[in-house]
N, C-alpha and C positions, 0 to 999 in steps of 0.2 A: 375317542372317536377315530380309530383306526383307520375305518372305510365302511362304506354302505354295505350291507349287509346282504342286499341284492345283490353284491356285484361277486363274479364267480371270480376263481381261480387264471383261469381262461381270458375273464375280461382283462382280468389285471397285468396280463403280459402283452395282451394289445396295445397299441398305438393311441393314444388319450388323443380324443379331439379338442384337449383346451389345459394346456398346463396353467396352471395360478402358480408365479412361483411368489413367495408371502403369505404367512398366515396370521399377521395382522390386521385390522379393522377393514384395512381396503380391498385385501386378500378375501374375507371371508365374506365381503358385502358383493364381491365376484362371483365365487363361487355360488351364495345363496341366489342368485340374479341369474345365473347360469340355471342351476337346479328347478329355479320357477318357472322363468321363460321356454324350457327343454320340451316340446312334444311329442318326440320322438327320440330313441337311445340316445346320450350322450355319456361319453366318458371324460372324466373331470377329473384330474392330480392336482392336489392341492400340496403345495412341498413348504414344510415349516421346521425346524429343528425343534422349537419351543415343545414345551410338554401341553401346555395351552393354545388354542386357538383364539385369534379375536382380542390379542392384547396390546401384541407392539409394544414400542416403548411408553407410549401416553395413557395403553390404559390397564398397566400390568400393576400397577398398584392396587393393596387390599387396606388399604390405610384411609378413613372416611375423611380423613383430613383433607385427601386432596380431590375436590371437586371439580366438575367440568365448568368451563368457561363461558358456556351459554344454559340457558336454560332446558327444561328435558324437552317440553313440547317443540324445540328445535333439532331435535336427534335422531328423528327418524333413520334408520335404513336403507327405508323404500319411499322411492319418491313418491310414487303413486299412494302412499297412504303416509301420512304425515304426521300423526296422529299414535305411529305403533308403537312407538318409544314409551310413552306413557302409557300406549294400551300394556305394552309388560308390565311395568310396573305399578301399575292399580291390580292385576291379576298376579303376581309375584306378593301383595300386602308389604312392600317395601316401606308405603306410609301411608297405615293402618288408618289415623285418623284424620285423614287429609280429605278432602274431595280432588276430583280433575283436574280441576281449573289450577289450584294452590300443587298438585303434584309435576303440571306442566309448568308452572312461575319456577317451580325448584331450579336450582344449581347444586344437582345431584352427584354423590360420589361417583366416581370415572369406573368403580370397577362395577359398577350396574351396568354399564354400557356392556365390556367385555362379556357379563355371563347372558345379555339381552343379543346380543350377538349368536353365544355359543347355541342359543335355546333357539332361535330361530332358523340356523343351521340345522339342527339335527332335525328340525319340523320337514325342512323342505327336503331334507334325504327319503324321509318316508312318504314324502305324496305326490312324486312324479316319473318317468320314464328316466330319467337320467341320474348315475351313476357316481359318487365320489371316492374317491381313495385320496386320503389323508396321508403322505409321506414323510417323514420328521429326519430329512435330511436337508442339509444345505444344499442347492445347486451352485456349482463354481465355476461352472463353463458352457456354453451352449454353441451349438456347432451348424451346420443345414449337411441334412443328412438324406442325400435325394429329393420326395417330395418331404419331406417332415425337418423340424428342428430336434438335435440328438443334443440332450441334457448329460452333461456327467456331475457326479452325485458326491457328495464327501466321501461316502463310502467306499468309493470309485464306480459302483454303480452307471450305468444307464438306461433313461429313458428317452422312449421319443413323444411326438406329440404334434400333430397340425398348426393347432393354432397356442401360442404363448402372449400372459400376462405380465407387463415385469410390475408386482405390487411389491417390490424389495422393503415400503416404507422409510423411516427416517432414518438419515446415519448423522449420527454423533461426530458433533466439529472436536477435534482435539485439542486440548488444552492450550493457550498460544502463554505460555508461562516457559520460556528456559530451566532446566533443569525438572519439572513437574516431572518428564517422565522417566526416571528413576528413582524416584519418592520409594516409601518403603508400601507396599498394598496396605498396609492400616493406617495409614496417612493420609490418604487420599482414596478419593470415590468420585462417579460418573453420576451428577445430579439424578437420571437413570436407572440406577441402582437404589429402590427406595429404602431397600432394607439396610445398604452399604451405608448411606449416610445415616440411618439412624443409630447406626453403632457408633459414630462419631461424637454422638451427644456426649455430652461431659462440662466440667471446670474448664476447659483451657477453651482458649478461643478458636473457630473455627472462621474461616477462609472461604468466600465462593466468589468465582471467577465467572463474571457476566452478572446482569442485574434485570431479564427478564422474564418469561414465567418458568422457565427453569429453575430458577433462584428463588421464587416464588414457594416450589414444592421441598425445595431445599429446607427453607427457613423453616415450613409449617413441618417440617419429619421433625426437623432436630427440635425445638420447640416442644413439640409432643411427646418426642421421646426421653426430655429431660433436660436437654441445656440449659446452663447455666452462666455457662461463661457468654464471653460478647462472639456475636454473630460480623463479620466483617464483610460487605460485599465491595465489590470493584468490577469498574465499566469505565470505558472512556470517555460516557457521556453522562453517568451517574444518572440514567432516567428507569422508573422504577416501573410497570403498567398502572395501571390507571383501572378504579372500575364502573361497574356497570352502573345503571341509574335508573330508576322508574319517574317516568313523565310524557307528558305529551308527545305525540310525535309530529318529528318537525313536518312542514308541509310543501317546500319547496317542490322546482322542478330540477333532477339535477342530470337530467337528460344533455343540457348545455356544455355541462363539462368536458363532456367529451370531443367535442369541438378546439377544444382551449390548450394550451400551453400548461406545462408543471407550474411555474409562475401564475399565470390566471388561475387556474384551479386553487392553487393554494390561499390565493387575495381571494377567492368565493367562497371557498369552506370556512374562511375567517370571518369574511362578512356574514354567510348564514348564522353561523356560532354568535356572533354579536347580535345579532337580529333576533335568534330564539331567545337567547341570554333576557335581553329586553322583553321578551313574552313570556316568560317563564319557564322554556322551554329547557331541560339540562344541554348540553352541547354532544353530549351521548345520541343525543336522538337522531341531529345533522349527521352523524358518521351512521346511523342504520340507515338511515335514507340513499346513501348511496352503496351498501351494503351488496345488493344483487347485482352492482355494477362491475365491481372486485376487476374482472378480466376482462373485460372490455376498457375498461380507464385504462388497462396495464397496457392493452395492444393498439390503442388507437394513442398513447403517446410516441413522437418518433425516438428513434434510438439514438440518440443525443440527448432528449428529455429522459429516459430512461435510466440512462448513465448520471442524470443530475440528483434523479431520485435515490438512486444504490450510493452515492454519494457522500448526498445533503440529507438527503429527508427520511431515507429510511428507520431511523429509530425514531424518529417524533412518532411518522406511522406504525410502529408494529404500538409503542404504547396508547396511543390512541384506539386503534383498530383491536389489536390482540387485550381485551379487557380480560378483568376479574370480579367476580362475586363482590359484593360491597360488603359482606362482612370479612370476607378474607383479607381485602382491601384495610378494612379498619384492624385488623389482628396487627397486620402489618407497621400500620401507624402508630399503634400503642407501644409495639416494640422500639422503633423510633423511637417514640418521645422516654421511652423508657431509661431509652441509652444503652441497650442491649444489641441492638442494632444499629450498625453504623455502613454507611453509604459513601464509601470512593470514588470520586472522579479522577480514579489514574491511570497512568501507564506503568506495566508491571513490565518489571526488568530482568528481574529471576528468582528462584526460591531455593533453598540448601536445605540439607537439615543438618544443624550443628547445634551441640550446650541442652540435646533432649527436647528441640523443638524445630520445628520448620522457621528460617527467616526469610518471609518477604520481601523482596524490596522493590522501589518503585519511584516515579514522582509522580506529585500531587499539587497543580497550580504551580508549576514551576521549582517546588523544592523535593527534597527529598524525601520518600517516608520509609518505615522499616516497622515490621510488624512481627512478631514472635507468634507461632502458632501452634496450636494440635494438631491443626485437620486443615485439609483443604478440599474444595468440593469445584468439578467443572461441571459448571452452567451456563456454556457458551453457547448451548442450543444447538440446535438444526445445521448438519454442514451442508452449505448449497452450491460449493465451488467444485465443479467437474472435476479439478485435479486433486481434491480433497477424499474424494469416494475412497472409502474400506473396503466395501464389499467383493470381493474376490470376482464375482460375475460381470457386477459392470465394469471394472477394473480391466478384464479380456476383452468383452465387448468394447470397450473403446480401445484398447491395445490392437485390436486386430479389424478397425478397421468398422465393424458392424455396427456400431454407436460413432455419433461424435459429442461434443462438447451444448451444450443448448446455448442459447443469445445471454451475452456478457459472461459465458463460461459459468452459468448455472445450471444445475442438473445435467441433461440431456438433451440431445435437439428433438424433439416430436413434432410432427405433421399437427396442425391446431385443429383442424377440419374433422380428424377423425381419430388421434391419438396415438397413429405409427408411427414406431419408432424410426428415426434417420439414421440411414450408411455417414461415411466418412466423406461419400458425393454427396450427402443430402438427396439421398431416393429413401422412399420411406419402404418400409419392410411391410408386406403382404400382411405377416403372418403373424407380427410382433405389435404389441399394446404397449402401453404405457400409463402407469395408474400416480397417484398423488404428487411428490415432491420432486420427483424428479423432473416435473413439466414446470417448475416452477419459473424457468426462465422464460417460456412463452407465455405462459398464463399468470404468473405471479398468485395470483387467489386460486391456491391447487390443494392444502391439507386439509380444511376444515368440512368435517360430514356433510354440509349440503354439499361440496363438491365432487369428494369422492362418490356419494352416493351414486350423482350422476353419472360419472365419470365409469364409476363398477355397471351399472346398467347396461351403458352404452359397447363396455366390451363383452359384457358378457352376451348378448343380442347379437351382438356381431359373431360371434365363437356360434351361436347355436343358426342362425342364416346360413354362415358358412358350411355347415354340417351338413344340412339340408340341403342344400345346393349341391351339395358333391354324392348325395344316395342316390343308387340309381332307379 
């Protein structure tokens, strides 16, 4: 998918009214929202390096082992239709003998999403006035270049462009193991790399750092791909996700919480849980109940309560909150009980490799442990700490002033109101957006499809007003 086919030679050296830099999920659910909502020309750069669109890191796996963590009929796109996720796939005969209703229940493999994605992209290139061009370089820098922002390109390259997206998506926390990074490359893999760790399957034991749903995909590659030996994870709090559950749903009000302290809230989500528990209700259902509140709970606690959550609570909450499939769930447990799988509650100290093996070491409840390995795999997840960033772009952008840090030095600062990016004063940028994880300090409930969806609507409406507003 190079570029729109409509689009000339000519256009292509114009001034793009809307860079998307990202051409993963939140990138392309941009651009596609851009593409729809356009009624008059628009010029659209979409900049990705990947050879694929639509994948990122969560949905670049072709492996059916690893499924999405909600069901499809929650997957939609488009907010406005809710329903299309499934409508691809009843029209795709991805499951032939399923009806509707059982193909929206599904916890479908991940890499349906990516090609439900790529397909509705190219639908929307050929049925509107507006323009895309597909770029598969990295941007590294971004500049204000009169009235436009000037993009420079890996290539060295530049482009300019009115209005910018930053859909950078998720960056990769680094390994927090001493000596990991100097391992030998077949020793170690980025949970990320679905293919890298399943070359790791074997006899000798494998090693993964962090214990939630990174670790998750970890286990089921190697597993699949043949391990044999013991699986060994480590966390400091040894808590593993939790899954999903079919049952009633609960029926509270949980509009009050937001009124409440971290403390009350947490004595009420207990007491509801105890109270469904008593009806029969799973305690699954009390967490969907206040599911649509995600970012409102996060912004109506004060920044003291804040600080006590990233603290105290935050891993009770992602395993609660961030569930899994109940049969992945049980795959899981079987390996447990099997003893193939074993679960750490340590602190890792550092890892060598001497004697033809990596040795871990660490304590465990106060003593010592030491582990002989193959492989090691990081599955520390999502880096959310602003001085943590890789990425070459925001890395400038906060160097020079154009970004700063967001609340408790997560992601980014973004305007909540409308999703501008913040200077270094905290003035929001005109011209600049902000899509999923890096908002996650204002909003905290910022990666998962209902949000992005939103979130890609909103900028790309805004990209196509703007346009319009400036023709004469």
């Amino acid at each position: 998918m190079p570029y729109n086919r409509r689009m000339t030679d000519t256009a292509i050296q114009q001034d793009a009214d809307l860079a998307i830099i990202g051409g993963g999920a939140a990138g392309v659910m941009t651009a596609l929202q851009a593409l729809r909502h356009a009624t008059q020309p628009l010029r659209v750069l979409l900049f990705e390096p990947a050879s694929a669109l639509g994948q990122g890191i969560a949905y670049a796996t072709p492996w059916p082992e690893h499924l999405l963590n909600v069901p499809a009929a929650r997957m939609s796109a488009l907010p406005a239709e809710p329903g299309d996720f499934v409508d691809y796939l009843m029209q795709a005969g991805a499951f032939a003998v399923e009806d509707r209703a059982a193909v929206g229940a599904r916890f479908v493999p991940r890499h349906y999403f990516a090609t439900y994605l790529q397909q509705r992209l190219a639908e929307a290139m050929d049925a509107g006035p507006a323009t895309l061009q597909v770029v598969p370089q990295a941007v590294l820098a971004m500049q204000r270049d009169d009235d436009a922002l000037c993009l420079r390109l890996a290539d060295g390259g530049r482009r300019r462009a009115r209005q910018v997206v930053l859909a950078t998506g998720n960056n990769v926390r680094s390994m927090p193991v001493p000596g990991a990074d100097v391992l030998a490359l077949d020793r170690v893999a980025e949970a990320w790399d679905y293919e890298g760790v399943r070359l790791l399957a074997g006899e000798r034991a494998v090693g993964i750092v962090g214990s939630g749903l990174s670790m998750v995909d970890s286990v089921l590659g190697l597993l699949h791909a043949g391990q044999t030996g013991a699986i060994h994870v480590y966390s400091r709090h040894g808590l593993m996700p939790l899954p999903h559950a079919h049952g009633q749903a609960a029926s509270y009000d949980p509009q009050p919480l937001l009124a409440m302290t971290l403390r009350q809230r947490l004595r009420a989500l207990r007491r509801h849980a105890r109270e469904a528990a008593a009806a029969g209700i799973p305690w699954q259902s009390v967490m969907e109940r206040i599911r649509p509140l995600g970012q409102a709970l996060w912004q109506s606690l004060g920044a003291a309560d804040q600080r006590r959550f990233l603290r105290h609570v935050v891993r009770q909450w992602d395993t609660h909150r961030h569930r899994i499939d109940a049969g992945v769930h049980a795959r899981l447990q079987a390996a447990l009980q099997s003893g193939q799988l074993q679960v750490h509650r340590a602190r890792l100290h550092g890892v060598v490799e001497a004697d033809g093996a990596l040795q871990l070491s660490g304590m465990v409840r106060g003593k010592a442990g030491h582990w002989p390995l193959g492989a090691l795999v990081n599955a520390t997840g999502l880096e959310t700490g602003s001085t943590g960033l890789r990425n070459p772009l925001l890395r400038q952008l906060l160097a020079q002033g154009m970004a700063r840090p967001g609340p408790h030095g997560l992601g980014l600062d973004v305007a909540v109101h409308d999703a501008r990016l913040c200077d270094a004063e905290g003035n929001p940028h005109a011209d600049i957006a902000v899509l999923g994880s890096l908002r996650i300090g204002s909003l905290w409930e910022t990666i998962a499809v209902p949000e992005l969806r939103q979130q890609a609507e909103y900028a790309a409406c805004h990209a196509v007003r703007e346009r319009q507003a400036a023709m004469p």
